[in-house]
C-alpha positions as CSV (number, residue, x, y, z in Angstrom):
1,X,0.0,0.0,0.0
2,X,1.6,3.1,-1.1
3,X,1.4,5.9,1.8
4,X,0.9,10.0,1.7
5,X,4.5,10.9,2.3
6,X,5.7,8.4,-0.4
7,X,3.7,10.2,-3.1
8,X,5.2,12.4,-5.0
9,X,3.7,15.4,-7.3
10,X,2.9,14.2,-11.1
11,X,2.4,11.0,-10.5
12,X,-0.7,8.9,-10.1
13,X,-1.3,6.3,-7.5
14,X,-4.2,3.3,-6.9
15,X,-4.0,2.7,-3.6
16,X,-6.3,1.6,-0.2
17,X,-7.7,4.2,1.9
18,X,-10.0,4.5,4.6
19,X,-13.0,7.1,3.8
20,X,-13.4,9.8,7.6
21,X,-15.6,11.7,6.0
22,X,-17.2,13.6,3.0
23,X,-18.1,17.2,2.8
24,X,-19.8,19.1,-0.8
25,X,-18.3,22.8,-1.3
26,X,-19.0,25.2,-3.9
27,X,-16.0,26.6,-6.1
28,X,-16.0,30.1,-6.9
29,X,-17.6,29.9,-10.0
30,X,-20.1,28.3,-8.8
31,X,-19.3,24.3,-9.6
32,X,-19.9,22.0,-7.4
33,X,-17.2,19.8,-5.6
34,X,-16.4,17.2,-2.3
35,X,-13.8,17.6,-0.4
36,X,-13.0,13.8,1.1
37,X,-11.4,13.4,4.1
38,X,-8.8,10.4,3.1
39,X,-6.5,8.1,6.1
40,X,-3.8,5.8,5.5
41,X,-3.3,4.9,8.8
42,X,-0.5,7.6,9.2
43,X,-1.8,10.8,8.2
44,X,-5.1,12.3,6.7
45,X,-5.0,14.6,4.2
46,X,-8.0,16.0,2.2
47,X,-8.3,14.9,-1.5
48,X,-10.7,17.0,-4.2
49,X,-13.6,15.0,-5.6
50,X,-14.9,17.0,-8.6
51,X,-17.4,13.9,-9.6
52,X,-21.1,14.4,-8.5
53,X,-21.3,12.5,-5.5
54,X,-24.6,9.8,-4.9
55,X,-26.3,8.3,-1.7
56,X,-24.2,5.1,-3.3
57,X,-21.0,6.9,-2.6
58,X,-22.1,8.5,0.2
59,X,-21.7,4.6,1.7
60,X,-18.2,4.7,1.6
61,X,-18.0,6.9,4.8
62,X,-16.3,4.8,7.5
63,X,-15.0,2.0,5.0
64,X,-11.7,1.6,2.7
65,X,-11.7,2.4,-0.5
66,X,-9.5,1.3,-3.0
67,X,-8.2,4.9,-5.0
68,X,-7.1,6.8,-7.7
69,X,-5.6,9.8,-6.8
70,X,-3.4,12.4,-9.0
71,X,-1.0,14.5,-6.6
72,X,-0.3,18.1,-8.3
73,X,0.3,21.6,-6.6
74,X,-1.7,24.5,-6.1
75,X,-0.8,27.5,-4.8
76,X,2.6,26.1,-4.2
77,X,0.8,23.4,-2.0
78,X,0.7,19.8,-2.4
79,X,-3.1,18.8,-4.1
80,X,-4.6,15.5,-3.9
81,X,-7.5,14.7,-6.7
82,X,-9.6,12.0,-5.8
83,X,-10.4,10.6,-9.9
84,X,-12.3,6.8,-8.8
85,X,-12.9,5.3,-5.7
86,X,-14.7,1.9,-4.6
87,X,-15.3,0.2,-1.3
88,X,-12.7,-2.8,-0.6
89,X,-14.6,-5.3,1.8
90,X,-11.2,-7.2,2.3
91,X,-9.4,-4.6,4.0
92,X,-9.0,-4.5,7.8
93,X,-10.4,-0.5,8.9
94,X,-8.2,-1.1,12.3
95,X,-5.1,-0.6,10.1
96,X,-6.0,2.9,8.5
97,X,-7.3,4.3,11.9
98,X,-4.6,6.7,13.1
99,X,-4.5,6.2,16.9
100,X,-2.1,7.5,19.5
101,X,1.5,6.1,20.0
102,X,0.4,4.0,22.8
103,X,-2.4,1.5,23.2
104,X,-5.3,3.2,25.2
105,X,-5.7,0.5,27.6
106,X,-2.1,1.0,29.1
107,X,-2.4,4.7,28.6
108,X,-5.6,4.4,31.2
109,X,-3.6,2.1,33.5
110,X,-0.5,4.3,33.5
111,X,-3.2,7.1,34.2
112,X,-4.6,5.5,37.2
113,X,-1.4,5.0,38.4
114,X,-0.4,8.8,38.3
115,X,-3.5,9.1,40.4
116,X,-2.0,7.2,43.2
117,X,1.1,9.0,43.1
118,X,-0.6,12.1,43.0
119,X,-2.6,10.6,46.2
120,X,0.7,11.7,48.3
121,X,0.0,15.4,48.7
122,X,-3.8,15.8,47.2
123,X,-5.6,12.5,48.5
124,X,-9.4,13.6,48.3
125,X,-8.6,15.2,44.4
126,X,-6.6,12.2,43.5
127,X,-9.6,9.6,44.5
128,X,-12.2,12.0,43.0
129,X,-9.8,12.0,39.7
130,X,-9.9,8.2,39.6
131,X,-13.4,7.9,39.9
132,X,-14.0,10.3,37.5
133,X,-11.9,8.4,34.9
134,X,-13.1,4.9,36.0
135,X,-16.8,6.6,35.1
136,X,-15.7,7.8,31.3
137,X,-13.4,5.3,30.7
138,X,-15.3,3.7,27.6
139,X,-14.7,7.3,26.2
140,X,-11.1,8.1,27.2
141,X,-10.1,5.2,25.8
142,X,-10.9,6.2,22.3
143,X,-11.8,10.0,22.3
144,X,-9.8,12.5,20.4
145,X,-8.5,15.9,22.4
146,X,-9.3,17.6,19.1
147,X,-11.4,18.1,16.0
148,X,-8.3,19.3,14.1
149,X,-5.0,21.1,15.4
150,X,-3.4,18.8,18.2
151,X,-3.7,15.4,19.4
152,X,-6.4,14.8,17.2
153,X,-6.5,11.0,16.9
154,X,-8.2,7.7,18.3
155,X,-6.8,8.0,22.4
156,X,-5.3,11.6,21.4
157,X,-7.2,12.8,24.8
158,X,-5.4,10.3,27.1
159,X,-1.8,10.4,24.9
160,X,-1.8,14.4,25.4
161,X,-3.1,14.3,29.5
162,X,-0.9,11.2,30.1
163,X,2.2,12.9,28.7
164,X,1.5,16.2,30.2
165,X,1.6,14.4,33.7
166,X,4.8,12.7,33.3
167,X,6.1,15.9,32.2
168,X,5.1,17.6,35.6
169,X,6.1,14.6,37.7
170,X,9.8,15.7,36.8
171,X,9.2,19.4,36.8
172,X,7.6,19.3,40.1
173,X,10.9,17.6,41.4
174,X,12.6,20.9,40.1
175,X,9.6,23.2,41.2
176,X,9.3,21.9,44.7
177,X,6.9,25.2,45.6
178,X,4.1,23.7,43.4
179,X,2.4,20.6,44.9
180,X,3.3,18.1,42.8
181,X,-0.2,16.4,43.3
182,X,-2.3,19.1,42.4
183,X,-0.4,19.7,39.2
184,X,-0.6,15.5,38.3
185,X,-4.4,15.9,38.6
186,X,-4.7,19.3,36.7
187,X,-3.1,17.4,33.8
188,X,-5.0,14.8,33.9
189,X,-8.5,16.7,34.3
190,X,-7.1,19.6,32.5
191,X,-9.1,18.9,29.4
192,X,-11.5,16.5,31.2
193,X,-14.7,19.3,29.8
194,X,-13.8,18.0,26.0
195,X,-15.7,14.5,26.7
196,X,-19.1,16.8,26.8
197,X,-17.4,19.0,23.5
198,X,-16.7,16.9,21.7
199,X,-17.8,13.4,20.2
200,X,-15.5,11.1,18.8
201,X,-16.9,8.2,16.4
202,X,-15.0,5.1,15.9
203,X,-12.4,6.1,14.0
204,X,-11.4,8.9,16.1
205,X,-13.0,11.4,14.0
206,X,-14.2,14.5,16.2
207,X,-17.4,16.8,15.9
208,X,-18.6,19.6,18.5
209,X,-21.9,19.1,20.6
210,X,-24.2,21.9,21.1
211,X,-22.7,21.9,24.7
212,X,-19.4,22.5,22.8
213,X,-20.2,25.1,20.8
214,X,-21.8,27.1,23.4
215,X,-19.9,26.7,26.2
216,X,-16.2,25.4,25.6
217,X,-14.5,22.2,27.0
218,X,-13.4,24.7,30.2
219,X,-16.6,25.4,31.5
220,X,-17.7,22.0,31.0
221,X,-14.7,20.3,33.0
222,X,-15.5,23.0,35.5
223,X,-19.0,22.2,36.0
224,X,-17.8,18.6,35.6
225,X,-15.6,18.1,38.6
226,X,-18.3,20.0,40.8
227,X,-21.0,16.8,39.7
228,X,-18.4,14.1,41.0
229,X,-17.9,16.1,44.2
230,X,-21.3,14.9,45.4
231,X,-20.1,11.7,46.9
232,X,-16.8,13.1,48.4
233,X,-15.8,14.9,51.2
234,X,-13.3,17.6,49.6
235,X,-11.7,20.7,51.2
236,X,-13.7,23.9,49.2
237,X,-10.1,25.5,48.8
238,X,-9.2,22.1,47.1
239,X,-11.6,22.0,45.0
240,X,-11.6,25.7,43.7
241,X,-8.0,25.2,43.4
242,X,-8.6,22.3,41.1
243,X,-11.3,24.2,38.8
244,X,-8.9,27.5,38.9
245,X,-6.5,25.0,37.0
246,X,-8.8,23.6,34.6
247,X,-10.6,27.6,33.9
248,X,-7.3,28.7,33.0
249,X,-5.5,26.2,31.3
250,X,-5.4,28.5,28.2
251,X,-3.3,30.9,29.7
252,X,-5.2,33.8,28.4
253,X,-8.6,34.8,27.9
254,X,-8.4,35.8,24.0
255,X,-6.7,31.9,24.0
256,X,-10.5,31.0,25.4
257,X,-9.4,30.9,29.3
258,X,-12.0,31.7,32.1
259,X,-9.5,33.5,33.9
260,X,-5.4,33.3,33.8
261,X,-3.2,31.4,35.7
262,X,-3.1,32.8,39.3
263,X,-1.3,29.4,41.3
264,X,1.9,28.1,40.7
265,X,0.4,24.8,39.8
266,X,-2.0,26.2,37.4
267,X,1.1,28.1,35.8
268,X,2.7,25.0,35.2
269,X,0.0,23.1,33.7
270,X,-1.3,25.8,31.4
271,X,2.6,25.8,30.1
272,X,2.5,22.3,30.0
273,X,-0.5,22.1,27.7
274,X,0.7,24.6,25.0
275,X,4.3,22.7,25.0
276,X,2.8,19.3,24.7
277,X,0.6,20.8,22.0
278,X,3.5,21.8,20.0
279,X,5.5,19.4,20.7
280,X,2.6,17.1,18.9
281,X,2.7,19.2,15.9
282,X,6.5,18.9,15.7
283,X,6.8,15.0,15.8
284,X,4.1,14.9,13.5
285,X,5.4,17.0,11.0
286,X,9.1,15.4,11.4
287,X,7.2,12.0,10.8
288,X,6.4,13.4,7.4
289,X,10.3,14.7,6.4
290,X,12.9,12.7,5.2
291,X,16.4,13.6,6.6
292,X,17.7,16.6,5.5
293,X,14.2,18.2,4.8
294,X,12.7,21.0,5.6
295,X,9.2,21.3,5.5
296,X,7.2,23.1,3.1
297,X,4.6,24.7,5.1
298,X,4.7,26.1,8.2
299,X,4.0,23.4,11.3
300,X,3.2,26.3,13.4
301,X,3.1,30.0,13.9
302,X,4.7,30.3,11.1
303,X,7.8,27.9,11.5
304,X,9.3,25.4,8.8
305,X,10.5,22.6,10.3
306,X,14.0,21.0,9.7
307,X,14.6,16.9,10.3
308,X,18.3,17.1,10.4
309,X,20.0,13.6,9.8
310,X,20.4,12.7,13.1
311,X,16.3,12.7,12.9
312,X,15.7,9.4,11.9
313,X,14.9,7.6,14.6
């Protein structure tokens, strides 16, 4: 099966690829085309379907396809053009399904277990943290932590929590003013509001709720921790300390915070998340260069990305 990054512009390819989704769009004079979201199991790109497309094709959403694709450039950019596609029953979806690095049902174990660490010096938030993950855990397990952007993948909600709380685990031993338990269960609640934003289908695909759209994964993961506190006996200060982590994990309001950081702790994970964000981008687009690239667009804020040779592995 012939991947995205071995493609090269000019050159046509028939290959297997699994169909995420299907959207119609209207050029600018007018004609009518689809923009099909396209997976080979390592990246997604979007390919240009300038067919008509029927309720018969419309099928093909959630399958693989078997396709015919030209690559080109517009605009300087690498274009895909979708010419034919045509389910394949004989293909295995789990294979084109981009999922985090690590299997979700050791990323939840490893979370539980950060819970228990984080037990030493925020007991009552570390057992209400468990039991809020023990709850959702049919979710975690496969929800993205985005609809596009970062981390945006089957398990990309427990990859990007899990790895910002080993990150603190060894900044806390540096930071020793922060308690280290407080900052453990920030990361791993900090974005607990996106399992109301969100919905994730099978395939890790993400769309917004109405909740999502009108109120944001903060508030929700707010309001969300106050629910669970119904059964547990938790220090007021604690708690608000807790929610002050997760309503300003953005940093700053025009970034969609409630408020900005005013505890050490909620410093640290609000850095946290924008570095492990990044840092997501970044081994995502180095995946995509060959040694001694640098990439063509911009990975972020306007940055080109270089994979020098010591990159390959």
């Amino acid at each position: 099966m012939v991947k995205f990054k071995e493609m090269k512009v000019g050159n046509e390819y028939v290959t297997n690829l699994l169909v995420t989704n299907i959207e119609e769009r209207t050029a600018r004079n007018g004609s009518i085309y689809c923009d099909i979201l396209l997976s080979d199991g390592e990246q997604t790109v979007i390919a240009k379907y300038f067919n008509s497309i029927n309720s018969k094709e419309l099928a093909v959403i959630g399958n693989v396809a078997e396709c015919t694709i030209n690559v080109n450039t517009f605009q300087s950019n690498v274009s895909y053009i979708l010419q034919y596609f045509e389910i394949n029953n004989n293909a295995n979806i789990a294979d084109f399904i981009i999922t985090a690095p690590i299997e979700s049902k050791k990323m939840f174990d490893m979370c539980i277990s950060l819970f228990n660490e984080a037990a030493e010096t925020a007991p009552a938030l570390a057992e209400l943290g468990e039991e809020i993950y023990e709850k959702n855990k049919e979710k975690l397990l496969r929800w993205s932590a985005a609809k596009s952007m970062h981390h945006n993948c089957y398990g990309g909600l427990l990859y990007h929590s899990l790895r910002m709380a080993l990150s603190a685990k060894r900044i806390c031993q540096i930071y020793t003013k922060a308690n280290r338990g407080l900052v453990i269960i920030g990361c791993l609640l900090h974005d607990i509001g996106k399992l109301k934003e969100l919905d994730t289908d099978i395939m890790g695909n993400a769309s917004y709720t109405v909740n999502g759209n009108l109120f944001g994964h903060l508030m929700l993961g707010v309001r969300m921790v106050e629910d669970y506190t119904k059964d547990f006996i938790i220090n007021s200060d604690e708690l608000e300390q807790l929610q002050h982590v997760i309503a300003s994990h953005h940093y700053n309001q025009e970034w969609g915070a409630i408020s900005q950081p005013k505890t050490i702790e909620a410093f640290i994970v609000a850095k946290l998340d924008d570095f492990d964000a990044k840092m997501y981008m970044i081994e995502k687009g180095l995946d995509e260069l060959e040694s001694g690239e640098i990439s063509e667009k911009p990975i972020y804020d306007g940055i080109r990305l270089y994979k020098p040779e010591r990159g390959d592995k």
